[in-house]
C-alpha positions as a Markdown table, in Angstrom:
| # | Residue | x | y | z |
|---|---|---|---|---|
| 1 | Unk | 0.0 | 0.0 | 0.0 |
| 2 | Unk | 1.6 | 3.2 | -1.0 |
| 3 | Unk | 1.7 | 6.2 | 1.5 |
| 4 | Unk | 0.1 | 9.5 | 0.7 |
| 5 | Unk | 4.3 | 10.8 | 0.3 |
| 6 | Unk | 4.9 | 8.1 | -1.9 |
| 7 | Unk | 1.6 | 8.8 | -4.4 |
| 8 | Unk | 2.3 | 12.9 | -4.5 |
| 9 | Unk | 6.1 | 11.5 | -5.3 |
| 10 | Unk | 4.9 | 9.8 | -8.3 |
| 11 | Unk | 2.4 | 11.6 | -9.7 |
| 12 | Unk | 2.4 | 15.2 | -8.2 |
| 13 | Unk | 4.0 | 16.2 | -11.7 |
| 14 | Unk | 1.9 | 13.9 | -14.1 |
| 15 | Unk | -1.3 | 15.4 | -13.0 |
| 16 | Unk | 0.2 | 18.5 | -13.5 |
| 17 | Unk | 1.0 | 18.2 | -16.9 |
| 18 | Unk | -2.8 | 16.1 | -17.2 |
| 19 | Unk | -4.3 | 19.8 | -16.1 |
| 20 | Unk | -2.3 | 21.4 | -18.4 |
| 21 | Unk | 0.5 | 22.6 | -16.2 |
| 22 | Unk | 1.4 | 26.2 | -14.7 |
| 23 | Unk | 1.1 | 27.7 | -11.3 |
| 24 | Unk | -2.9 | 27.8 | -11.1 |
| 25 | Unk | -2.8 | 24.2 | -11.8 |
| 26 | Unk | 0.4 | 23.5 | -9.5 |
| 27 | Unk | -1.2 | 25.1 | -7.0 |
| 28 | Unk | -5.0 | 23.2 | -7.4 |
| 29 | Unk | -2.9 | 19.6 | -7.5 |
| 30 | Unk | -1.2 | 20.7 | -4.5 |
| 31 | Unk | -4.8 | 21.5 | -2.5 |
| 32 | Unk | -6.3 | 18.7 | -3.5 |
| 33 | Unk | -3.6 | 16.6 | -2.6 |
| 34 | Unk | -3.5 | 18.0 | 0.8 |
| 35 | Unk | -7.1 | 17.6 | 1.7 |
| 36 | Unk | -6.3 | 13.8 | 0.7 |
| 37 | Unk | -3.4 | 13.3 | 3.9 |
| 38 | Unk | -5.5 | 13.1 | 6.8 |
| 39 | Unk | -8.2 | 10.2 | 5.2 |
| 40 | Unk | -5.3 | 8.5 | 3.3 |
| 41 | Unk | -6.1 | 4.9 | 4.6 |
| 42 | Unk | -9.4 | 5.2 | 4.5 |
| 43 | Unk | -9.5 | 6.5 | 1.0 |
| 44 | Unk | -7.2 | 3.8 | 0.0 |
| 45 | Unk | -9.1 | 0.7 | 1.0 |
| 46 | Unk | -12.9 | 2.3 | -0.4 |
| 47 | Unk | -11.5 | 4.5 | -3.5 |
| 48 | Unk | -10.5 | 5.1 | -6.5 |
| 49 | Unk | -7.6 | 7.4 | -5.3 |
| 50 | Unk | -6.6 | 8.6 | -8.6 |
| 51 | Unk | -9.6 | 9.3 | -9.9 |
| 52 | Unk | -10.9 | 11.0 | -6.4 |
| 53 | Unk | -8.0 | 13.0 | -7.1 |
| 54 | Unk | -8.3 | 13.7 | -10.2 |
| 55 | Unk | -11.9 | 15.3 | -8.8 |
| 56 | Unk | -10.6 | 17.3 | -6.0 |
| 57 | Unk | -8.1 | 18.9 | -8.6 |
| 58 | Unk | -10.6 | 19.6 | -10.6 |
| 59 | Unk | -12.7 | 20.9 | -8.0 |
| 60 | Unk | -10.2 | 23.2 | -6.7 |
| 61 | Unk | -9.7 | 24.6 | -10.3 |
| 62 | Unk | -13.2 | 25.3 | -10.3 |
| 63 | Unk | -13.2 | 27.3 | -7.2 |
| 64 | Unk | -12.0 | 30.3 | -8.5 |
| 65 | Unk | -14.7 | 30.8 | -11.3 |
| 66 | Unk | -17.3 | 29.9 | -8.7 |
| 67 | Unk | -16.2 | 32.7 | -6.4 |
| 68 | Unk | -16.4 | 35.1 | -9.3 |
| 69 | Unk | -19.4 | 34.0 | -10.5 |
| 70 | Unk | -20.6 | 34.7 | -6.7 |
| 71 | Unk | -19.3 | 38.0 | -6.8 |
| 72 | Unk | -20.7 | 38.8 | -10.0 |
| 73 | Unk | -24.4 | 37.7 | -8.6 |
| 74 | Unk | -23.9 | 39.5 | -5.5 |
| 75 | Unk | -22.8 | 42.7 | -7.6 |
| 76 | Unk | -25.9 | 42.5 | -9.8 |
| 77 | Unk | -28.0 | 41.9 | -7.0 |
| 78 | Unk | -26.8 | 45.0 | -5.6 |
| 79 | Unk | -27.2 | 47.1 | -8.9 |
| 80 | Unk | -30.8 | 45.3 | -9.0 |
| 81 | Unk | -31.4 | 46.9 | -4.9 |
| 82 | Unk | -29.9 | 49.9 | -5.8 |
| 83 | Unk | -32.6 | 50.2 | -8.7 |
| 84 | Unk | -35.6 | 49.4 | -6.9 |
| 85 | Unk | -34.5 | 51.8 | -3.6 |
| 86 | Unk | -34.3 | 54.7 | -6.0 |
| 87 | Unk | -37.9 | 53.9 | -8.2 |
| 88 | Unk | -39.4 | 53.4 | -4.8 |
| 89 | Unk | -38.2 | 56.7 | -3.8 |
| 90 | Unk | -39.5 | 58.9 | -6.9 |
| 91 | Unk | -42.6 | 60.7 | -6.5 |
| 92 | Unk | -45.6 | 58.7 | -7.5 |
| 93 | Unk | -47.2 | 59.8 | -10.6 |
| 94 | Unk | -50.2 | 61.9 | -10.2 |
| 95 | Unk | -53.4 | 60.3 | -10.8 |
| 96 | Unk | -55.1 | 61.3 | -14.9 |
| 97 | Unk | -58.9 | 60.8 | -16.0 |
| 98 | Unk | -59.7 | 60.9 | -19.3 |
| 99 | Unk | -62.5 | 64.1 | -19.4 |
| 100 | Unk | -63.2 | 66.7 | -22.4 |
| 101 | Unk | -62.6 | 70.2 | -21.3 |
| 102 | Unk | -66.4 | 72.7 | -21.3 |
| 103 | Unk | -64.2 | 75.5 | -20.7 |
| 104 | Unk | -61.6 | 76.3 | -23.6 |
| 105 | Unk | -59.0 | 77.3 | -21.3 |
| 106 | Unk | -57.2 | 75.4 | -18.4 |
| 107 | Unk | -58.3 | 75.8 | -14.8 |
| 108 | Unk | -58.0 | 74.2 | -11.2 |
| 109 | Unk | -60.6 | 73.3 | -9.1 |
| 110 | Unk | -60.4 | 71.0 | -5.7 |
| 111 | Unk | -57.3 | 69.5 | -6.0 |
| 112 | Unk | -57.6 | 69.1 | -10.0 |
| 113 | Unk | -56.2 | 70.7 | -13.0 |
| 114 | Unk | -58.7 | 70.9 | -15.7 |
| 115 | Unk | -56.5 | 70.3 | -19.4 |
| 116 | Unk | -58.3 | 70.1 | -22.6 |
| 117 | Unk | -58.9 | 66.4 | -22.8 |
| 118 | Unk | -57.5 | 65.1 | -19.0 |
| 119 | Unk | -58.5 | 65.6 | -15.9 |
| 120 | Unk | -54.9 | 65.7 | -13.4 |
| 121 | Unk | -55.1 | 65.2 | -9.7 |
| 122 | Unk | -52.6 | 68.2 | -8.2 |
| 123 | Unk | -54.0 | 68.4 | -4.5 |
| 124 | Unk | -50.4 | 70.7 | -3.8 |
| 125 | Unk | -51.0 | 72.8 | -6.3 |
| 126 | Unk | -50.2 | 76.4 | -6.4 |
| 127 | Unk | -50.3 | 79.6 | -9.2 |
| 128 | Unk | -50.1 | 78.2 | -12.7 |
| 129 | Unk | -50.2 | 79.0 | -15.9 |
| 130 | Unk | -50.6 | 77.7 | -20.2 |
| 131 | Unk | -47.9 | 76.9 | -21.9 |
| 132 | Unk | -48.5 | 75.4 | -25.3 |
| 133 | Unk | -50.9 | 72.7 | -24.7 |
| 134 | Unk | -50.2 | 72.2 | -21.0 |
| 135 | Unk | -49.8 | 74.3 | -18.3 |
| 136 | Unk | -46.3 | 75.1 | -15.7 |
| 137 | Unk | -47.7 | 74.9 | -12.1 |
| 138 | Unk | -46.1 | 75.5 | -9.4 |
| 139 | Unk | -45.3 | 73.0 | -7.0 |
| 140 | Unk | -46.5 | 73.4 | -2.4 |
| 141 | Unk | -42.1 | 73.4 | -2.5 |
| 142 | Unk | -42.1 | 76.6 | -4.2 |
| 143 | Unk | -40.8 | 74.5 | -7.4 |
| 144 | Unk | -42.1 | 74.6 | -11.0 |
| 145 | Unk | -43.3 | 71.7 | -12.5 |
| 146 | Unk | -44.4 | 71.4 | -16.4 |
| 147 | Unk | -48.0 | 69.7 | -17.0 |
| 148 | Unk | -48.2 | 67.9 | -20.1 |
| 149 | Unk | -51.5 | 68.3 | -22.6 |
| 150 | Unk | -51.7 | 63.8 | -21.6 |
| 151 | Unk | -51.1 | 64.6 | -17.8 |
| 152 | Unk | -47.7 | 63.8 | -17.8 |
| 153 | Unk | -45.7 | 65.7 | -15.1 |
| 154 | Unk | -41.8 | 66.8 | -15.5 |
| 155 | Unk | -39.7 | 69.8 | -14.5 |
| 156 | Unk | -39.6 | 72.9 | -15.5 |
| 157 | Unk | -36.0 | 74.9 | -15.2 |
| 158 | Unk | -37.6 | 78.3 | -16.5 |
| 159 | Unk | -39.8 | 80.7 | -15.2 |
| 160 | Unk | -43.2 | 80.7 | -14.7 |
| 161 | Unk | -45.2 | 82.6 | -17.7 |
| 162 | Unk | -46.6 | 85.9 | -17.1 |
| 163 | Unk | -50.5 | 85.8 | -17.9 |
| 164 | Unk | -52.3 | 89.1 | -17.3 |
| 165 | Unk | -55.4 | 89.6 | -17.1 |
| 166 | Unk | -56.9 | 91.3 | -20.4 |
| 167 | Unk | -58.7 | 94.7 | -20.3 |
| 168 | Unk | -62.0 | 93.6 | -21.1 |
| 169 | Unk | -65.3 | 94.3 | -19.2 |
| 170 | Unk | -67.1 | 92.6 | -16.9 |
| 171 | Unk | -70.3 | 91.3 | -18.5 |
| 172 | Unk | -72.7 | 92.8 | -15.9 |
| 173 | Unk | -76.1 | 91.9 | -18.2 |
| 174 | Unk | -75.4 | 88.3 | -16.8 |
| 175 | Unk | -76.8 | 87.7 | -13.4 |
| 176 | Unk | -73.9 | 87.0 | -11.4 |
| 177 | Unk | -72.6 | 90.2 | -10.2 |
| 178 | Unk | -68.6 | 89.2 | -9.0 |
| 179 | Unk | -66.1 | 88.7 | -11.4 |
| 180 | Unk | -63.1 | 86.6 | -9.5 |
| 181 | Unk | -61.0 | 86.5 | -12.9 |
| 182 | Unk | -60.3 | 86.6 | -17.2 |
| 183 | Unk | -58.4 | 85.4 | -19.3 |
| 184 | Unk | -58.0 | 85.1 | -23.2 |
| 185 | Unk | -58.9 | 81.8 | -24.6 |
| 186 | Unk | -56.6 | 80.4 | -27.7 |
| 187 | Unk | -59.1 | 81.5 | -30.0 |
| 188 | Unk | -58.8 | 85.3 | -28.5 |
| 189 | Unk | -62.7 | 84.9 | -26.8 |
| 190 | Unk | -62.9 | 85.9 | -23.3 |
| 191 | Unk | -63.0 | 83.4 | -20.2 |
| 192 | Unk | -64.9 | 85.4 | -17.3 |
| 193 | Unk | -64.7 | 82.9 | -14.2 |
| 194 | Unk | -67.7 | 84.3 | -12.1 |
| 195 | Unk | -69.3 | 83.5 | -8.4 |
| 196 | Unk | -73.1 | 82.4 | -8.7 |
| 197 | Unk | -74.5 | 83.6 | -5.1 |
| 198 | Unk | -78.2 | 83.0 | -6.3 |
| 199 | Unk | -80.7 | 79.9 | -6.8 |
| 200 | Unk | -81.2 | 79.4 | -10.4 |
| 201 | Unk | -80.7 | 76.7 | -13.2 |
| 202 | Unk | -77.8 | 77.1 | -15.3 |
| 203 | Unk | -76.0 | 75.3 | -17.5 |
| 204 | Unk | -77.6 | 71.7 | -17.1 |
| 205 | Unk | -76.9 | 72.3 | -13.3 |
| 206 | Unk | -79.5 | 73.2 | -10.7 |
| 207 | Unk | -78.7 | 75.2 | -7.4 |
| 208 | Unk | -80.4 | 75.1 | -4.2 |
| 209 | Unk | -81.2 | 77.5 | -1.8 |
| 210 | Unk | -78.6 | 76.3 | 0.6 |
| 211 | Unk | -76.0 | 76.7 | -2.3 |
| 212 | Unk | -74.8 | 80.0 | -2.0 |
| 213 | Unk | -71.4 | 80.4 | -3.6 |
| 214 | Unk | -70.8 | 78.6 | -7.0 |
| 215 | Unk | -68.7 | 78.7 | -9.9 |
| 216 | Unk | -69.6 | 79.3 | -13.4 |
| 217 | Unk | -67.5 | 80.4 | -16.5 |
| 218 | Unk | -68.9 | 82.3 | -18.7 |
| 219 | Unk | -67.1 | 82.1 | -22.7 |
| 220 | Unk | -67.8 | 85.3 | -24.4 |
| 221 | Unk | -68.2 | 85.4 | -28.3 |
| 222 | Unk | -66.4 | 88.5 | -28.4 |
| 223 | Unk | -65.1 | 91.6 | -26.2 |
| 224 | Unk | -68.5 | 92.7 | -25.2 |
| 225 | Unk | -70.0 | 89.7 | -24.2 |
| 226 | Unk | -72.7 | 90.4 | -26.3 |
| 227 | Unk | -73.5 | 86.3 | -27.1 |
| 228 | Unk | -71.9 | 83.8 | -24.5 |
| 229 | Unk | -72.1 | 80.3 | -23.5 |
| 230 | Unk | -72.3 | 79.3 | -19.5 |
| 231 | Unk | -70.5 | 76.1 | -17.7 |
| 232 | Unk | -71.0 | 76.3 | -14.2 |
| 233 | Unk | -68.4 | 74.2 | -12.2 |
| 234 | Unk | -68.5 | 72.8 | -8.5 |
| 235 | Unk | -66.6 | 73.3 | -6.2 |
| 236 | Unk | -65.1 | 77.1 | -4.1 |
| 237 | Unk | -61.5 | 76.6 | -5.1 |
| 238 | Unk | -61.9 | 77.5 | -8.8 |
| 239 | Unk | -59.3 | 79.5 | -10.6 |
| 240 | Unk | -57.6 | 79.8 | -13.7 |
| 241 | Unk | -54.2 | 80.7 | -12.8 |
């Protein structure tokens, strides 16, 4: 029965030149080799020695590439976390309904900002005003934010657009006395945003008694007023800029 010396003796340097010789492999048939000393006997009587060696070699060759490949996994794992940790700490989209537009001209109401076919939930929502087919709105932060015509929100790194109020007149001949704002609609007709404080039915919607304060628009043919079409609106917090 050979000893564990007299087998590394004889073959230490043929299964290095089997593996295909230089340091990495010296070094495997040297590990695997060692690991074989302390069960030597055992191995001897129940084994195939050289091939169980030939195993372990090949075993400790394969190490290396395993540990890599771990590393690798772990290190795409981390890219993977990293990913999530920053989606999951982006501002959720705000919430869009599909709703035509009555009034030809942006406005906010309740937490909403009324576009021309959407409907965009903005409950922090401060001045704003059109820009192209969306609005810029500025954010409860003080920060600009650009609304798109689908509802799509995104930053805005300019200022926000000066929209003054045109010089026209207030269409008294209507009856809702207070005029809260005007604007210009794309067409050039003005938008008056009046306060309904009476019971009446207008505009498909009918007002009770106990509704004192409402919210209608009034879309005037041309700078008079002389011909106009009426949406009232619910809500208090109505504006258009």
């Amino acid at each position: 029965m050979d000893t564990h010396d007299d087998f590394v003796t004889a073959r230490r340097s043929s299964l290095i030149d089997e593996f295909g010789g230089g340091a990495v492999v010296e070094a495997a048939v040297d590990r695997a080799l060692a690991r074989c000393r302390r069960r030597w006997a055992t191995l001897e009587q129940t084994t195939d020695v050289e091939a169980h060696v030939r195993d372990l070699v090949a075993e400790e060759l394969e190490r290396p590439r395993r540990r890599r490949f771990t590393l690798y996994a772990l290190g795409a794992l981390a890219v993977v976390a990293a990913v999530v940790a920053v989606v999951s700490l982006q501002p959720t989209p705000p919430a869009v309904r599909t709703e035509a537009n009555r009034v030809p001209v942006p406005w906010f109401a309740d937490g909403e900002l009324h576009l021309a076919d959407v409907v965009v939930s903005l409950p922090r929502a401060g001045s704003f005003a059109p820009l192209d087919d969306g609005v810029v709105i500025e954010d409860a932060d003080g920060s600009l934010l650009m609304v798109d015509a689908d509802g799509a929100v995104s930053d805005f790194d300019a200022a926000l657009p000066d929209v003054p109020a045109p010089e026209v007149p207030t269409p008294y001949d209507v009856d809702a006395p207070t005029r809260l704002d005007v604007t210009l609609a794309p067409g050039g007709e003005p938008v008056h945003l009046m306060e309904i404080s009476l019971s009446r039915h207008e505009g498909e919607i009918y007002l009770r008694n106990s509704e004192t304060v409402r919210r209608m628009f009034l879309i005037c043919r041309d700078a008079g007023c002389t011909s106009m079409r009426r949406v009232v609106v619910a809500g208090a917090d109505v504006r258009l800029r």
